[in-house]
C-alpha positions as CSV (number, residue, x, y, z in Angstrom):
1,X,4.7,17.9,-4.5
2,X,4.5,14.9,-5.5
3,X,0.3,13.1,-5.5
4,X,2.4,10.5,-3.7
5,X,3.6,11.8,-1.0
6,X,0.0,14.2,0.3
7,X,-1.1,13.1,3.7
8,X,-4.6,11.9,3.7
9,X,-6.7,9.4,5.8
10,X,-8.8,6.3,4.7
11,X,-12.7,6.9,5.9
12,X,-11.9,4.8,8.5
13,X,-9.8,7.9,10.0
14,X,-6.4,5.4,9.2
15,X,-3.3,7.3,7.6
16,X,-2.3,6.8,4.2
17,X,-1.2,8.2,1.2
18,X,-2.0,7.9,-2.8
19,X,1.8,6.2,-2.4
20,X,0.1,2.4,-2.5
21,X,-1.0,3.0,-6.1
22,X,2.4,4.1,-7.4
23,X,2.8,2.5,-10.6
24,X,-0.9,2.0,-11.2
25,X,-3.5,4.2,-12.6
26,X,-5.5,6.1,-10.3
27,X,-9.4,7.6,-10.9
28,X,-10.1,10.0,-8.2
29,X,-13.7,10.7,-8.0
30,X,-15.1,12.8,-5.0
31,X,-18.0,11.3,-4.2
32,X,-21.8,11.4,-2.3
33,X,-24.4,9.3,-1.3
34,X,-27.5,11.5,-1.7
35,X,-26.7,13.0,-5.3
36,X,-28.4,13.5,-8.5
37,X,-25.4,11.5,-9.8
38,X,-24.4,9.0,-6.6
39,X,-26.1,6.2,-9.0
40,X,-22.5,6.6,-11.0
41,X,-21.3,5.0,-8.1
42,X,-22.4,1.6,-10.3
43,X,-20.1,2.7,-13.0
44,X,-17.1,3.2,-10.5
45,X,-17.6,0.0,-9.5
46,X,-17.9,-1.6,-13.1
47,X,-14.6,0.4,-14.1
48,X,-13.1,-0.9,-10.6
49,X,-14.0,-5.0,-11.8
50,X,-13.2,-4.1,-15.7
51,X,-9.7,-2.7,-14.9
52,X,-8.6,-3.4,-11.2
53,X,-6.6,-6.7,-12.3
54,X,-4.9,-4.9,-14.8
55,X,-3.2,-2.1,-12.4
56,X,-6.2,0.3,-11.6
57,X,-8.4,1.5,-9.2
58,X,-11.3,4.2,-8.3
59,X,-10.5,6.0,-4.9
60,X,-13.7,7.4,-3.9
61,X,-13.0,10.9,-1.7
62,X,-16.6,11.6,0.3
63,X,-17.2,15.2,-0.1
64,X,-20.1,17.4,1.9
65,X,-19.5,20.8,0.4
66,X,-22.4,20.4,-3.1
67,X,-25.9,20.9,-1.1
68,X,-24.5,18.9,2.2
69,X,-25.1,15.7,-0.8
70,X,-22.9,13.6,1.4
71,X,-23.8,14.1,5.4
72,X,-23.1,10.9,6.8
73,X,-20.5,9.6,9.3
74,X,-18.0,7.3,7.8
75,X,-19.8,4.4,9.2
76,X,-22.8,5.1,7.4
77,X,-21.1,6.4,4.0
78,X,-19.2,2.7,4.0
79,X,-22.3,0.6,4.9
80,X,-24.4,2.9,1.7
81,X,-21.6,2.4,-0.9
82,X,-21.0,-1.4,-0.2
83,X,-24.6,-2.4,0.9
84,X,-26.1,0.1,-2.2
85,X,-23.3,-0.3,-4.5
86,X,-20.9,-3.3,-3.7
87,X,-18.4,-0.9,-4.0
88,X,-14.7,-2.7,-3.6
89,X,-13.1,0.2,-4.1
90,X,-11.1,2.3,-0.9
91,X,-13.0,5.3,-0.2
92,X,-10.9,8.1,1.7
93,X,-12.1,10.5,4.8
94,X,-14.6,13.1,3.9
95,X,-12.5,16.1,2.3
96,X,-12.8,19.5,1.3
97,X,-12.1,20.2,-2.3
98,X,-12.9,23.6,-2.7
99,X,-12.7,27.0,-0.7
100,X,-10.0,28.0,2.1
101,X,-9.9,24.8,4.1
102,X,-9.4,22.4,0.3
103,X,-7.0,20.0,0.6
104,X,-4.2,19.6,-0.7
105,X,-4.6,16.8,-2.9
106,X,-7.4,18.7,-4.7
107,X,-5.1,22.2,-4.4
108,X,-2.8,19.6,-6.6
109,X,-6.0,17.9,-9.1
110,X,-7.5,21.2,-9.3
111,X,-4.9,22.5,-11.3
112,X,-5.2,20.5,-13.9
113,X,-7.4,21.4,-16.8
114,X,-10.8,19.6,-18.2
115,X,-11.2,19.1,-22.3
116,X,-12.2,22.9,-22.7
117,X,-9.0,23.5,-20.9
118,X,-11.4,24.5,-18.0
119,X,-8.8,24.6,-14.4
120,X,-10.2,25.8,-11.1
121,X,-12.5,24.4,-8.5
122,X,-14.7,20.8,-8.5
123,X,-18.3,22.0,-10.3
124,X,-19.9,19.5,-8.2
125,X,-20.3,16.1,-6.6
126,X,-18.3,13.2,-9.2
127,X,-15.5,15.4,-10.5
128,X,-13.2,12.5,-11.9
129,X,-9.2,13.1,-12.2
130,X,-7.4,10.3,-14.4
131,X,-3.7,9.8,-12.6
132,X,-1.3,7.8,-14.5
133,X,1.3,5.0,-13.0
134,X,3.6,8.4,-12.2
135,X,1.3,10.3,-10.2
136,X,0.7,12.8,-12.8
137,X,-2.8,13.8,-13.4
138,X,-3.1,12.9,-17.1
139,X,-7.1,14.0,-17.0
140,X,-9.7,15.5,-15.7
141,X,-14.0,14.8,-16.4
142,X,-16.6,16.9,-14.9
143,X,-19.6,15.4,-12.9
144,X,-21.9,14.7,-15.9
145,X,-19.3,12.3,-17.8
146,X,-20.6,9.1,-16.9
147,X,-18.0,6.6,-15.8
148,X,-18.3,4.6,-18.3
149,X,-18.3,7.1,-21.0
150,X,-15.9,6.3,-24.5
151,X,-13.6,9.5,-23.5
152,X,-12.8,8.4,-20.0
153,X,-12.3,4.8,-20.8
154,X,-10.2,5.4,-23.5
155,X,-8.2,7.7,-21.0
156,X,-7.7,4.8,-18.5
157,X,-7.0,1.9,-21.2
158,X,-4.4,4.6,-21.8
159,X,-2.2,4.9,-18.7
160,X,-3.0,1.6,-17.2
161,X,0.7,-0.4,-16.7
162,X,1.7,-2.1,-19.3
């Protein structure tokens, strides 16, 4: 299946799909607001300015399951990221991304391997997947790698369109 085609819902409970970004590069980041490492928000948002004009964008995926990190309702997860943050970039409905009820856009990222050719479930809160213009997850950085960090900005300069 195609990262395209997965049902999902903005956090405004709207449906979509990753289908709006075909052709552009993609960072998928699941994210909380009352993390250890929800001040990489700022970084999101940096990459989201630096990059956004030339075909890319952060899609921000509100996850609960690390230490209930991210309890809010959608209402108060958009007013924290844009009010905290300025965050410009579209944030989707809360999702699992591990354990029996995942979904299946992270049954898809999950597969895909980190540098130490690591697969398998999210670590924690800021797991970052690098799609390209094709929907193919071309990487994948664990919480800790700052958004800004040489590695994952060289991966994005990378795949953005040409």
């Amino acid at each position: 299946m195609s990262l395209y085609d997965i049902p999902l819902h903005t956090l405004s409970g709207d449906p979509t799909t990753l289908g709006a970004y075909e052709g552009k590069a993609v960072l998928l980041v699941n994210v909380a607001s009352k993390c250890g490492l929800t001040p990489q928000y700022a970084g999101l948002e940096r990459l989201q300015q630096q990059y956004g004009a030339r075909g890319f964008t952060v899609v921000g995926v509100p996850c609960n399951q690390f230490a209930g990190q991210e309890p809010g309702t959608p209402e108060e997860i958009e007013t924290f990221c844009s009010t905290t943050y300025g965050t410009t970039f579209p944030l989707l409905a809360k999702t699992d991304v591990n354990g029996p009820d995942r979904h299946p856009l992270y049954t898809e990222l999950t597969r895909t391997p980190d540098a130490d050719g690591e697969a398998g479930d999210v670590q924690w809160n800021f797991e970052k997947f690098l799609a390209n213009g094709r929907g193919e997850v071309v990487g994948r950085f664990r919480p800790r790698t700052e958004p800004e960090a040489a590695e994952l900005v060289a991966a994005i300069e990378a795949v953005l369109p040409a």
